[in-house]
MIZAKOL-470493 format. One line per 2 residues: number of its first residue (from 1); for each residue x, y, z of C-alpha. Coordinates in nm, 2 decimals. Each point is the difference from the previous one (the first is absolute). Layout:
NUM> X:Y:Z ~ ...
END
This chain:
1> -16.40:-21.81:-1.79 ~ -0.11:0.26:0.27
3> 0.31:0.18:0.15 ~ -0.19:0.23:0.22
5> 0.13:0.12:0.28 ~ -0.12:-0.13:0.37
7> -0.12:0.25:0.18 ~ 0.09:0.09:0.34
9> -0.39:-0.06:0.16 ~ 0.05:-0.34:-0.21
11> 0.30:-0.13:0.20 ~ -0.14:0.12:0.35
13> -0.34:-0.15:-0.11 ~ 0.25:-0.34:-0.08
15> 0.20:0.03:0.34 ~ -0.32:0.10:0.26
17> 0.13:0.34:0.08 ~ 0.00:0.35:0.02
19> 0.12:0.23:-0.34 ~ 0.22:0.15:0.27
21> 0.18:-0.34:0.10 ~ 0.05:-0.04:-0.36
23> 0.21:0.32:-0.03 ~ 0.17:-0.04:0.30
25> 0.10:-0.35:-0.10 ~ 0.11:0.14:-0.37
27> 0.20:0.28:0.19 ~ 0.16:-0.25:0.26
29> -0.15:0.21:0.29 ~ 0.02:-0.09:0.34
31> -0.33:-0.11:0.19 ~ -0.13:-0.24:-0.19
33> -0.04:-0.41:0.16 ~ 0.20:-0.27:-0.15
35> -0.32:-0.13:-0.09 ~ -0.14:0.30:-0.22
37> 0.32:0.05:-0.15 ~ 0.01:-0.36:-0.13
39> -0.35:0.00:-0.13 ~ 0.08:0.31:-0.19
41> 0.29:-0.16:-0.18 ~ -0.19:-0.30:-0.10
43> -0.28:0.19:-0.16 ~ 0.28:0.19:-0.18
45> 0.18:-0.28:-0.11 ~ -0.37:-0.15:-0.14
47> -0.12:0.31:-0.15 ~ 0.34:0.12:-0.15
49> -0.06:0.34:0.16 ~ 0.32:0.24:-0.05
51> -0.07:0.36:0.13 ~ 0.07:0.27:-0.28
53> 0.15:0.24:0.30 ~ 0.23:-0.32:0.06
55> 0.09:-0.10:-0.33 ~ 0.04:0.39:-0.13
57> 0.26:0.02:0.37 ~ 0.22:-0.30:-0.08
59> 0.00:0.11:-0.40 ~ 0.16:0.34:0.12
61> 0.13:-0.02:0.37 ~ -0.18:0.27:0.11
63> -0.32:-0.04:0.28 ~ -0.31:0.13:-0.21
65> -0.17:0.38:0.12 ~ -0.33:0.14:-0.03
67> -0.06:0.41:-0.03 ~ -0.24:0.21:0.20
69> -0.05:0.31:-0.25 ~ -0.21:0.26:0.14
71> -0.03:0.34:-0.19 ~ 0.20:0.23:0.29
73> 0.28:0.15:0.10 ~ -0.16:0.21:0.33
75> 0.17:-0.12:0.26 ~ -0.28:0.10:0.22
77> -0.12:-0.37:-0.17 ~ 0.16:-0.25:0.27
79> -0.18:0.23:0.29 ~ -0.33:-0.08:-0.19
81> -0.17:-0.31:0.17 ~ -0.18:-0.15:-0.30
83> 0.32:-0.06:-0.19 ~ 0.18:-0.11:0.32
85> -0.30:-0.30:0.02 ~ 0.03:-0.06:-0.38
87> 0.40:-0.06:0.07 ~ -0.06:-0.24:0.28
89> -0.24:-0.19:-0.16 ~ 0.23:-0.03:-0.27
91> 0.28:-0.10:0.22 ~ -0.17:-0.28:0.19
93> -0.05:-0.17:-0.36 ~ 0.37:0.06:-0.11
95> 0.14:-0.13:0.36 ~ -0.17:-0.36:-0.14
97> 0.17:0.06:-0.31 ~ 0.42:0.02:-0.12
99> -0.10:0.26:-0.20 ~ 0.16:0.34:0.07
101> -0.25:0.36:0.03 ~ 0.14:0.29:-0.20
103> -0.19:0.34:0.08 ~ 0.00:0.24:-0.27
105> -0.13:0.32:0.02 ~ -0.11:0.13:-0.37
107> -0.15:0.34:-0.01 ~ 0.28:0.16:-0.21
109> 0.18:-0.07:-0.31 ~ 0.33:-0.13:0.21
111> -0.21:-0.24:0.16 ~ -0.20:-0.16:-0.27
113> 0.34:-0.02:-0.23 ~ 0.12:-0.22:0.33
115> -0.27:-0.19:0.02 ~ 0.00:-0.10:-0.39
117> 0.38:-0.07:0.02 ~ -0.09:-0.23:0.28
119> -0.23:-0.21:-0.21 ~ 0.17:0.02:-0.29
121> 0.30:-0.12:0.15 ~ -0.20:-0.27:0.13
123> 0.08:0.07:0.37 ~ -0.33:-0.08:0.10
125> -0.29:-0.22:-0.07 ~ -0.31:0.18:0.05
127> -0.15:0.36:0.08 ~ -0.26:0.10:0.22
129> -0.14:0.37:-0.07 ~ -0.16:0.24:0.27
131> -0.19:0.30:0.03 ~ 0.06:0.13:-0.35
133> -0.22:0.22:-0.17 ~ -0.16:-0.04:-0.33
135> 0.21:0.08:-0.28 ~ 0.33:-0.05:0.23
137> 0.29:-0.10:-0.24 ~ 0.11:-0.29:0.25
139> -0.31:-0.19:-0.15 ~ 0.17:-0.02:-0.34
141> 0.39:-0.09:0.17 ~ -0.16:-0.29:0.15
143> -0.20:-0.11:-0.22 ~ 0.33:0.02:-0.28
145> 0.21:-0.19:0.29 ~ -0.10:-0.32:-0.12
147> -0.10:-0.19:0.37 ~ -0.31:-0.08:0.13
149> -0.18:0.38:0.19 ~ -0.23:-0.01:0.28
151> -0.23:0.34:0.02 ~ -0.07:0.14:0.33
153> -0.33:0.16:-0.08 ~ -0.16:0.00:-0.33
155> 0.00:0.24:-0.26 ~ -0.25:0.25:-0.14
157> 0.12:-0.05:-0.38 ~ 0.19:-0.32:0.01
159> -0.10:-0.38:0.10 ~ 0.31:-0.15:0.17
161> -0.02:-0.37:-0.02 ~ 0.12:-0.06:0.34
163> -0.12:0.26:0.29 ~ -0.08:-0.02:0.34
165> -0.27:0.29:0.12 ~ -0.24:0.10:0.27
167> -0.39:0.02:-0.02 ~ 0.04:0.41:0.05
169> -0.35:0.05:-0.21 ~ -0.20:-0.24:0.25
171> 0.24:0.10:0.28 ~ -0.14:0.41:-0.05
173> -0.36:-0.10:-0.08 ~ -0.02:-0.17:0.34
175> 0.17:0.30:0.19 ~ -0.27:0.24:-0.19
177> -0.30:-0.23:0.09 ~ 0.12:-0.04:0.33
179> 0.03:0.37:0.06 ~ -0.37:-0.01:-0.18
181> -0.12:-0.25:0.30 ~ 0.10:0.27:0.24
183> -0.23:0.27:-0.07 ~ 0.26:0.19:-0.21
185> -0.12:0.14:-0.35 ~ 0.26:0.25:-0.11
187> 0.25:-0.19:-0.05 ~ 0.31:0.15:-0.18
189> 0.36:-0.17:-0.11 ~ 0.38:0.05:-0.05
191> 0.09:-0.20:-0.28 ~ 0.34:-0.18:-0.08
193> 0.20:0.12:-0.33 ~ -0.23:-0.10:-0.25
195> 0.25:-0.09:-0.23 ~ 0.06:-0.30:0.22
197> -0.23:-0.34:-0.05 ~ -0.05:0.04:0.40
199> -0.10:0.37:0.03 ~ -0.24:-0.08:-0.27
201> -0.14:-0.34:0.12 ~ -0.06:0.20:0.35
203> -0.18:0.29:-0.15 ~ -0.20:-0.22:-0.20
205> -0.11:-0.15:0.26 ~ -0.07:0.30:0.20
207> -0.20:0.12:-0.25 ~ -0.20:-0.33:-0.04
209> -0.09:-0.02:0.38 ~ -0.13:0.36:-0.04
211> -0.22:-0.09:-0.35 ~ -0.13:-0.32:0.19
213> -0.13:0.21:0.25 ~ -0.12:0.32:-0.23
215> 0.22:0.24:0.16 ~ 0.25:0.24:-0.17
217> 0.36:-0.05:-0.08 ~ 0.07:0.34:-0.05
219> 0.23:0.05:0.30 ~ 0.30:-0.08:-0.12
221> 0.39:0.13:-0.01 ~ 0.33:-0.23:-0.07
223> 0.30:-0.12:0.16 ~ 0.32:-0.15:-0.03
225> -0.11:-0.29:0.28 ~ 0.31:0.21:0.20
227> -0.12:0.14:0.32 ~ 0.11:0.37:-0.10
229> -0.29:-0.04:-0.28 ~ -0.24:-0.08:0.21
231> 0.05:0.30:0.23 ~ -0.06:0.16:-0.26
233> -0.28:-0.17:-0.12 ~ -0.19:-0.02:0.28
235> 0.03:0.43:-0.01 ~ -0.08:0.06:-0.31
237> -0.35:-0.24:0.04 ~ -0.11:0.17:0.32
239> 0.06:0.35:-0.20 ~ -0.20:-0.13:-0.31
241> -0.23:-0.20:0.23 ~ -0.09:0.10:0.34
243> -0.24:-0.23:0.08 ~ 0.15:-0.29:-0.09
245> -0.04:-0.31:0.29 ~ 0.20:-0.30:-0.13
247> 0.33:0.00:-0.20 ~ 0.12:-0.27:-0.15
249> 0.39:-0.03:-0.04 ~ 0.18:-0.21:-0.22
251> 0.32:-0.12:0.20 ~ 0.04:0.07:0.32
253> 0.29:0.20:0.02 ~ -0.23:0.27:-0.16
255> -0.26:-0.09:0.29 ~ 0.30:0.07:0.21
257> -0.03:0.33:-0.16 ~ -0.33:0.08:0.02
259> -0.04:-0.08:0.35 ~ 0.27:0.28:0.07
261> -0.19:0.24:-0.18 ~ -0.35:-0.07:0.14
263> 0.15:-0.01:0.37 ~ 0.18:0.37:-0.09
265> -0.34:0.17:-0.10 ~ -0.22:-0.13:0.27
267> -0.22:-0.25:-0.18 ~ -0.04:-0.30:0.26
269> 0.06:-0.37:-0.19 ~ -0.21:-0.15:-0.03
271> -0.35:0.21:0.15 ~ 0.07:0.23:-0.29
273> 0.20:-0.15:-0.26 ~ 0.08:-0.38:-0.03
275> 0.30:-0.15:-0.19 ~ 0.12:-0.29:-0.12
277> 0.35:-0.09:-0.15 ~ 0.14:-0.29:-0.23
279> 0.26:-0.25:0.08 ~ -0.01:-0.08:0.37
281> 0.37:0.08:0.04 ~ 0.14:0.05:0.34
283> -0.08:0.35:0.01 ~ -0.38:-0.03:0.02
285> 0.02:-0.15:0.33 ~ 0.21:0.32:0.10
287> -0.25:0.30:-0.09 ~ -0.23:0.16:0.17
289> -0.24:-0.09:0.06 ~ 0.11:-0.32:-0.15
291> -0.06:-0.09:-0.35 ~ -0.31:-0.21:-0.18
293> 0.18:-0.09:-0.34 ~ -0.01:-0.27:-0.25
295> 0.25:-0.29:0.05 ~ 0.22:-0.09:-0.27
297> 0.18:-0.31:0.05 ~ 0.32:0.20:-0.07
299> 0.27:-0.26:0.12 ~ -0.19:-0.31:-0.19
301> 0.03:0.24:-0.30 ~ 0.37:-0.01:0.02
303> 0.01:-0.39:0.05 ~ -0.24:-0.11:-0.31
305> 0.16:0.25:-0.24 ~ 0.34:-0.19:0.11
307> -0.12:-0.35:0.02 ~ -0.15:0.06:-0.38
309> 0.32:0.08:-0.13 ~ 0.18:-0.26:0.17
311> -0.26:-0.26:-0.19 ~ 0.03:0.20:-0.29
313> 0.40:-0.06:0.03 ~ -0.05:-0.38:0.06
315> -0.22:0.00:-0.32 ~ -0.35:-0.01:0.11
317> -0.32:0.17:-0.08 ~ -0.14:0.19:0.31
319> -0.35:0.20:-0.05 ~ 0.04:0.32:0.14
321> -0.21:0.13:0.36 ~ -0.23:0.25:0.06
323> 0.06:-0.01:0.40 ~ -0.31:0.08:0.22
325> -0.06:0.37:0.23 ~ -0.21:0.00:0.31
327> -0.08:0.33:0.19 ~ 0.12:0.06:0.36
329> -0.23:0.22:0.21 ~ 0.20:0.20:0.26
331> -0.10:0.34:0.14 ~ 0.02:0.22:-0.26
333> -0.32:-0.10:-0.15
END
């Protein structure tokens, strides 16, 4: 006897229409035709599809929840503008959805003891995690919290079943061989935290560009991908390196800072020195000059990781996504 359960692509397959008129239709939202509606039921009837998120709701009279988790407690973090993209991705999924968002913020020990109450208690059905460092101890509360977790990023010592990422290797090899096209040779870098899958993956990828090319990758300091860092940075390289022409920065908020610093001591952007960010967030239209940078699609981020763990929830099997980078060229190099 199979007693598998019918999957949610199964009964919009059945019913010829969108996964998103299915939900809506399971939720009893608004907008959807007479007609939609109707075919949805019948294929629900057929297949003998009950949503766990329902079934869990009516067993406990309480709508179902879904955390947010991200390793923080800066409050400097909702002025940032790639976790403000991640969060409305994120909410453009759960508006389709009954399920309610819980934000957690987790850096310290208060916060990860309420986060691990929460799932304990069963007070919510899933966890996404973001922007955690390796070695962070929310890995471990999640993973003990016994629902299904979404990664934001991957992990430089662990393999997360379910993760959505960028291509931020491929994505800095293209900014480095683009700067290569140019005429540019000395190219230097200001690397993420490198005890961060990202700041690696963009280093890495820095440093292939340069090796593809037989040029050094000697011209190097770190960052904390905040924009203070790459002030900073961006000083410290034209100390130790004077005749550096290209600098590849690994978020833009750091380019942000760089720019500044280059515009202070005279060095004209890009005759002298060319830069290029990562991310493509609103401030790299703003510089000046105005920013080439790597575009991360930051918001689709936000909606995948979400839309895995709603599956996840409703029992399926999603693969996790590597999403695709493309560079912008602006002024700046």
């Amino acid at each position: 006897m199979n007693n598998r359960q019918p999957t949610l692509d199964e009964v919009a397959k059945l019913a010829g229409v969108s996964r998103g008129t299915v939900s809506r239709v399971m939720n009893n939202r608004q907008h959807v035709s007479a007609k939609a509606r109707r075919a949805v039921e019948l294929a629900v009837k057929e297949l003998g599809y009950v949503p766990n998120v329902a079934a869990r709701s009516l067993a406990t009279q309480r709508r179902g929840a879904v955390v947010l988790a991200i390793s923080s407690d800066d409050p400097a973090l909702f002025a940032n503008l790639f976790f403000a993209e991640v969060i409305s991705g994120v909410n453009a999924v759960m508006e389709e959805t009954e399920l309610e968002l819980l934000l957690v913020l987790a850096a310290s020990e208060r916060g990860r003891e309420r986060l691990a109450r929460l799932l304990q208690s069963r007070g919510a059905d899933g966890v996404m995690l973001l922007a955690l460092r390796e070695n962070d101890p929310l890995y471990k509360v999640a993973e003990q919290g016994g629902v299904p977790v979404v990664h934001g990023g991957r992990s430089l010592v662990r393999s997360p079943k379910w993760y959505v990422d960028a291509d931020n290797r491929g994505g800095a090899r293209r900014a480095v061989e683009y700067l290569i096209s140019t005429g540019r040779s000395r190219i230097a870098t200001v690397t993420g935290p490198l005890d961060m899958h990202v700041g690696v993956d963009r280093y890495l990828g820095y440093r292939e560009g340069l090796a593809l090319a037989g040029l050094s990758d000697e011209r190097v300091v770190h960052g904390d991908f905040g924009e203070s860092s790459g002030a900073a940075g961006m000083a410290r390289l034209l100390d130790e390196h004077p005749d550096l022409d290209a600098v590849f920065v690994a978020s833009d908020a750091m380019a942000a800072g760089a720019l500044r610093v280059l515009r202070d001591l005279g060095r004209a952007v890009p005759e002298e020195v060319a830069v290029v960010g990562f991310n493509d967030i609103v401030t790299a239209q703003q510089t000046q000059p105005a920013l080439t940078t790597v575009r991360q699609p930051i918001e689709a981020l936000g909606r995948e990781m979400t839309r895995m763990l709603v599956r996840l929830i409703e029992g399926e099997q999603p693969t996790s996504l590597i999403l695709p980078t493309e560079l912008v060229i602006r002024d700046s190099a």
